[in-house]
Each structure stands twice: as structure tokens, then as C-alpha cells.
C-alpha positions as CSV (number, residue, x, y, z in Angstrom):
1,X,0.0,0.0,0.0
2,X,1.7,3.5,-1.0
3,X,1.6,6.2,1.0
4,X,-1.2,8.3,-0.9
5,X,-3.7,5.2,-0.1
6,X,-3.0,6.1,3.7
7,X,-5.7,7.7,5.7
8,X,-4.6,9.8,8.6
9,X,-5.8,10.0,12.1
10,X,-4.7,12.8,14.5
11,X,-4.5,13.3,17.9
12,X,-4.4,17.0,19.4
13,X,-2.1,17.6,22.2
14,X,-2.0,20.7,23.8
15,X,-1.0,22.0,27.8
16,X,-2.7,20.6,29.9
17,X,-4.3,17.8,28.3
18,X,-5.6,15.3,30.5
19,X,-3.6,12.0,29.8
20,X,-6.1,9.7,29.5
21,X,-7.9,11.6,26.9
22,X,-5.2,11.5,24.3
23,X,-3.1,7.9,25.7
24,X,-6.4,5.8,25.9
25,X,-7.3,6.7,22.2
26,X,-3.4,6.3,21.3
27,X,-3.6,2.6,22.5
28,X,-6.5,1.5,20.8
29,X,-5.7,3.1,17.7
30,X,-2.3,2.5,17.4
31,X,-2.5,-1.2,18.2
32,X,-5.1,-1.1,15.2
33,X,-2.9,0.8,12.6
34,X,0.5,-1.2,13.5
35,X,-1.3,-4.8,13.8
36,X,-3.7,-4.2,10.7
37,X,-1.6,-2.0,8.7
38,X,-3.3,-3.6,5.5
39,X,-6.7,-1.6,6.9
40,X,-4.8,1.5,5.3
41,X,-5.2,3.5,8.4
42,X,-1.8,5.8,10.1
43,X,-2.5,7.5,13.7
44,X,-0.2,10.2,15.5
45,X,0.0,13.0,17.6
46,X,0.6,16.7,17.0
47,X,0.8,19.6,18.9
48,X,0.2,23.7,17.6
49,X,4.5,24.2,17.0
50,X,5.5,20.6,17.3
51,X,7.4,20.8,20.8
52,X,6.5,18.6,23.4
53,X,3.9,19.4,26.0
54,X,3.1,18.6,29.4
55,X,-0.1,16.8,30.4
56,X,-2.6,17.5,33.2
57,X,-0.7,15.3,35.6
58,X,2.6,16.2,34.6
59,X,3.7,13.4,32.0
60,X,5.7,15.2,29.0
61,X,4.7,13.6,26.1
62,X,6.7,14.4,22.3
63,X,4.0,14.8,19.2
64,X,5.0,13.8,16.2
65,X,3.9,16.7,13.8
66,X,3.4,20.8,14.5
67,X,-0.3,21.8,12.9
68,X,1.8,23.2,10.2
69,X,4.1,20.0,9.3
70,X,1.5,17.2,9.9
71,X,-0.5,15.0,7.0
72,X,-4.2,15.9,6.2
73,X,-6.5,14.8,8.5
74,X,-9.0,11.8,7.7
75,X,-10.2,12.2,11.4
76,X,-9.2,14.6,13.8
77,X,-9.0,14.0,17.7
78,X,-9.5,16.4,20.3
79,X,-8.8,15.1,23.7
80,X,-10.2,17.3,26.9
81,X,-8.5,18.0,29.9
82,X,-7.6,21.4,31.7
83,X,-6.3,22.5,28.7
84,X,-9.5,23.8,27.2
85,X,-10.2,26.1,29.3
86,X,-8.8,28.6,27.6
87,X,-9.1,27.4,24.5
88,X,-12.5,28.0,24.5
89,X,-11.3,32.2,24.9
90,X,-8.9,31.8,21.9
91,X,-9.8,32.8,19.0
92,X,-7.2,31.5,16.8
93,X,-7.7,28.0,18.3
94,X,-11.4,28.1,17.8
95,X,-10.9,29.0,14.2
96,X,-8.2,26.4,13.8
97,X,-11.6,24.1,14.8
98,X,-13.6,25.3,12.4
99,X,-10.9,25.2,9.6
100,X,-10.4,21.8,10.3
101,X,-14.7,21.2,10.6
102,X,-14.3,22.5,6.7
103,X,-11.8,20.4,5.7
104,X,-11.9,16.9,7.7
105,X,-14.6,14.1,7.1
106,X,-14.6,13.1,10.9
107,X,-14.3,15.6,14.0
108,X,-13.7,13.5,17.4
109,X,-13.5,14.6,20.8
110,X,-13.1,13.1,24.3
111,X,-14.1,14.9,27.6
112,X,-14.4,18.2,27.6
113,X,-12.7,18.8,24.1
114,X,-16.8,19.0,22.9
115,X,-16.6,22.0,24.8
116,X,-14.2,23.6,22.3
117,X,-16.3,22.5,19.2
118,X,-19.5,23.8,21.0
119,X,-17.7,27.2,21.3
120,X,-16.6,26.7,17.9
121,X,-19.8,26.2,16.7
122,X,-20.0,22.5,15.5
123,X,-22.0,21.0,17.7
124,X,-25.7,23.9,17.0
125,X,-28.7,21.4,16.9
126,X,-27.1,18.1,17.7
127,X,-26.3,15.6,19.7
128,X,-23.1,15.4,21.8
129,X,-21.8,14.8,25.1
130,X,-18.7,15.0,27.6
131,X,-17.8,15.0,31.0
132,X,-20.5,14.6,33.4
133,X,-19.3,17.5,35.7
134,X,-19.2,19.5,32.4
135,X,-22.6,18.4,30.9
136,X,-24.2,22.3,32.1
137,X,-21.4,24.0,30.9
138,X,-21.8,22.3,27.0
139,X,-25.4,23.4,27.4
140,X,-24.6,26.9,28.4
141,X,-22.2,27.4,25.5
142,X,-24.5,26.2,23.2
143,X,-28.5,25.9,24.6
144,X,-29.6,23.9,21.0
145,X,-27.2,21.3,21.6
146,X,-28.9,17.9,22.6
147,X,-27.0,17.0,25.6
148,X,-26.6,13.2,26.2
149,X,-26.1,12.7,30.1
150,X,-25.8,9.2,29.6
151,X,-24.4,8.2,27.2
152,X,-20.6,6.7,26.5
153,X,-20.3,8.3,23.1
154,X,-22.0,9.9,20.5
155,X,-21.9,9.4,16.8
156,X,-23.8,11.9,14.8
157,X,-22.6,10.9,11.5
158,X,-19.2,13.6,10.7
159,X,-19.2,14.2,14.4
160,X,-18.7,12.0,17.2
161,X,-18.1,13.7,20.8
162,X,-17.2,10.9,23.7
163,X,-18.3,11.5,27.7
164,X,-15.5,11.7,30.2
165,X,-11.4,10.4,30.0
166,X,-11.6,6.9,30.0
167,X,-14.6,7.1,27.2
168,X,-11.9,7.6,24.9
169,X,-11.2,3.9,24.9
170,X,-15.1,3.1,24.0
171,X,-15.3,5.7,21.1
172,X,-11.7,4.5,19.5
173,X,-13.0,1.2,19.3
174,X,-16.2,2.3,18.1
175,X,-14.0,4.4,15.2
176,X,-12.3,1.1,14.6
177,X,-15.8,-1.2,14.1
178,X,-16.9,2.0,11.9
179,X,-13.7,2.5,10.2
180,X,-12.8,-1.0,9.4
181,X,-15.2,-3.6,11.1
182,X,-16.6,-5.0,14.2
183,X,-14.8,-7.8,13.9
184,X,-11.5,-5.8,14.0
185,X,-13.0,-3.8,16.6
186,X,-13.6,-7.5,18.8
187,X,-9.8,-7.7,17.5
188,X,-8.0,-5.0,19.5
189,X,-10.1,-5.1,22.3
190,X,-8.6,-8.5,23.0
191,X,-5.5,-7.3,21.4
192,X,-5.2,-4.7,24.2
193,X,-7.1,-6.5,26.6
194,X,-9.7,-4.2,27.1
195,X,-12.4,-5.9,29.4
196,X,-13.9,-2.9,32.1
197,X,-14.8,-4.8,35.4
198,X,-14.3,-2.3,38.0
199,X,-12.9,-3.4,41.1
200,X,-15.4,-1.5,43.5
């Protein structure tokens, strides 16, 4: 498979953002675009200028591409976390969002990265979610969004917007059963061992 047949997935990493949000996505993907590299499918990470950036809980993490340097986006991830707090103030991130809303077939988010696309204005009339402790603030930046309290994820088609960190997991391997197949999908779950019985 050459290069041009490869369809990119990125992952936005920014200050602040919360681990989980970004890592959790990285597994499941990357697992699925190393193991089943025939699927025609590349994942990585990029940052605004390229340099590395510290987390939420302090891990340091290098991105592979700066916004200006990276592939064109077949899907385009934006994890939550701290870090989009002021994001949703800056107005060169926000129209960042919307450049990419014009140019990429699938906008993702995890946590309270929906947050930025609400104050970007992707998510007017439709269904999304995030963190539960942000679920009021999505609807205050954006009353006409249909806010999804309990739900994991939720697709809507060129947008899918997953609830809080760990979600991230769920929505990957849902982008793997739509991308490829469920029976990938069943694939790297077991691949990765991904089998949620909480302890307590």
C-alpha cells in the first residue's frame, strides 16, 4: 500500500491535556494501525508548533507533527482536559476548529474537548456529550445542543463527541468497528485486553 492510499488520524495535544484523553485513544488506535496495517489507516500526535507538552498530571509527552508539518487529517481528535479552558477564549484555536470542521470528514472529541467544538460552533442542533461535571457548561455554550447525560459516546454521523477520560477507549474502538469492522474492533479489544470490570 503506498503512502497516498494512507488515511490519517490525529491526535491533538496541547497543555494541559488530560492523559487519559489523548493515551487511551493512542492505544486502541495504534495497536489497530500497527497490527492491521493492510486496513490503510496511520494515527499520530501533533501539537500547535510541534514541541513537546506537558499533560494534566505532569507526564511530557513528544507529538509527532506541528499543525503546520502534519498529513491531512481523515479524522481529527480532540482530547479534553484542563487545557481547554482557555481554549474555549482563543480565538485562533477556535478557528483552527472550524478550519479543520471545513476540511476533515470526521471531528472527534473526548471529555471536555466537545466543549471547544460547542464554542466553535460545531455542535448547533445536535447531539453530543462530555464530561459529566461539564454536561451544564456544553449546554450553556451552546442551549440547541442535545445533551446526552448518559451516554458513552456519541456518533452523529461527521461528528462523534465521547463522555468523560476513560470514554476515549469506547469511542476508538467504536471508530475502529466503523472504520474498518466490528470484527476488528472485537480484535484490538482482545489485542489490548480491554475488558472494564471495575474493582469497586
Amino acid at each position: 500500500m503506498s503512502d497516498e492510499d494512507v488515511q490519517h488520524i490525529g491526535i491533538l495535544l496541547f497543555p494541559d491535556v488530560e492523559e487519559l484523553d489523548a493515551i487511551g485513544p493512542w492505544e486502541v488506535l495504534s495497536y489497530w494501525t500497527r497490527t492491521f496495517a493492510g486496513d490503510g489507516w496511520r494515527v499520530f500526535c501533533f501539537s500547535a508548533d510541534g514541541k513537546s507538552v506537558t499533560c494534566a498530571k505532569g507526564l511530557t509527552i513528544q507529538p509527532h507533527y506541528s499543525m503546520a508539518d502534519m498529513p491531512a487529517l481523515d479524522v481529527l481528535l480532540h482530547p479534553g482536559g484542563r487545557g481547554t479552558r482557555p481554549q474555549l477564549n482563543d480565538n485562533q484555536h477556535l478557528a483552527w476548529v472550524r478550519s479543520q470542521r471545513r476540511s476533515v470528514p470526521l471531528m472527534t472529541s473526548v471529555c471536555t474537548g466537545s466543549l471547544v467544538f460547542a464554542a466553535a460552533g460545531l455542535l448547533a442542533g445536535r447531539p453530543a456529550t462530555t464530561h459529566w461535571a461539564s454536561l451544564e457548561r456544553l449546554q450553556e455554550l451552546d442551549p440547541t445542543i442535545d445533551v446526552r447525560a448518559d451516554e458513552r459516546f456519541v456518533d452523529d454521523g461527521d461528528t462523534v463527541t465521547a463522555a468523560g477520560i476513560s470514554a476515549g477507549i469506547d469511542m476508538a474502538l467504536h471508530l475502529v468497528a466503523r472504520l474498518a469492522s466490528p470484527e476488528r474492533a472485537r480484535q484490538v479489544r482482545r489485542g489490548i485486553q480491554y475488558d472494564p470490570q471495575p474493582p469497586v
